[in-house]
N, C-alpha and C positions, 0 to 999 in steps of 0.2 A: 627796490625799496617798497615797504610798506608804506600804505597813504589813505588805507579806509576807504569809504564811500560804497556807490552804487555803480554798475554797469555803464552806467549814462554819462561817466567820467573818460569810457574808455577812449583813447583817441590815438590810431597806430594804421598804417596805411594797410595793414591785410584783413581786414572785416573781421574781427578774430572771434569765438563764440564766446563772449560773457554771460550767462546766467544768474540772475537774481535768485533766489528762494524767500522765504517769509521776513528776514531780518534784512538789515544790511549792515557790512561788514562796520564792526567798531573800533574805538581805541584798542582794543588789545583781539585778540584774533590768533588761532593754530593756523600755519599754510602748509599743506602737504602736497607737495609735487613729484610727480609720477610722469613716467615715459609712454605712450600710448599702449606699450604692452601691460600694463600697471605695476614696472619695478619701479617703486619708492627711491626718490633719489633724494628729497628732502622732507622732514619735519621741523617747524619749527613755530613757537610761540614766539610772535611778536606785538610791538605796539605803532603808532602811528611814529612816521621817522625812523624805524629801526632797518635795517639793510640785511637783504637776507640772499642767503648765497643758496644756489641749486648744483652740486657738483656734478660731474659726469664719471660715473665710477667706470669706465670703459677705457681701453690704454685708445683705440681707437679714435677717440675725439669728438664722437658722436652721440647727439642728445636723442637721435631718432628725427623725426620730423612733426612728431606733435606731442608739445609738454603741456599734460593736464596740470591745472592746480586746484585743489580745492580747499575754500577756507570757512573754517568752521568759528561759530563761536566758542568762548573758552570757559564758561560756566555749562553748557549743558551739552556741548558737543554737538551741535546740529550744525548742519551743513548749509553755509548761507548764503556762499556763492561758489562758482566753478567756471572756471577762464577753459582752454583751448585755445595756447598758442602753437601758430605755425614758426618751430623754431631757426627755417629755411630765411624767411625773409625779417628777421631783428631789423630791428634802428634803436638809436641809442634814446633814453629818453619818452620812447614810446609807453603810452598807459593800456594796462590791458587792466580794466574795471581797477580794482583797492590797488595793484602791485603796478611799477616805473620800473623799466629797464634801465638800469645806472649801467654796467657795461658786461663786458662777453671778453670772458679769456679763453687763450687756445693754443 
């Protein structure tokens, strides 16, 4: 889920790298998440409360081991923040900066 904010939200047991840039993320926001090799596995414009899904286009099952995200704002496209998660050790619920892991299918 999306949920806005700062880095400083973040709270998930593997130190994950959140980065701030000049803004921070608002009610509405692009998140684009990519695989560590940079195939694009989601685009999507959301708002604060909107659920946003990261598929795995692979028949394999496999997200790789590190999903970037980056979220832009959605007026001038600048890039506000950027998570690196370690997608090896999820927990449900976990905040990585603006996004909440609500759950992991497989």
């Amino acid at each position: 889920s999306y949920v806005g904010g700062g880095c400083e939200q973040s709270f998930n047991a593997q130190g994950d790298e959140c980065e701030d840039f000049d803004k921070v993320p608002s009610v509405t926001s692009r998140v684009v998440c990519k695989k560590g090799d940079s195939t694009v596995l989601s685009s999507d414009t959301v708002t604060v409360g909107n659920t946003l899904t990261v598929p795995n286009p692979n028949s394999d099952n496999t997200l790789g081991e590190i999903l970037i995200c980056d979220i832009f704002e959605t007026g001038e496209n600048e890039l506000i923040q950027r998570l690196k998660i370690d997608v090896t050790e999820l927990s449900l619920k976990d905040k990585y900066g603006s996004l909440v892991l609500e759950s992991c299918d497989g």
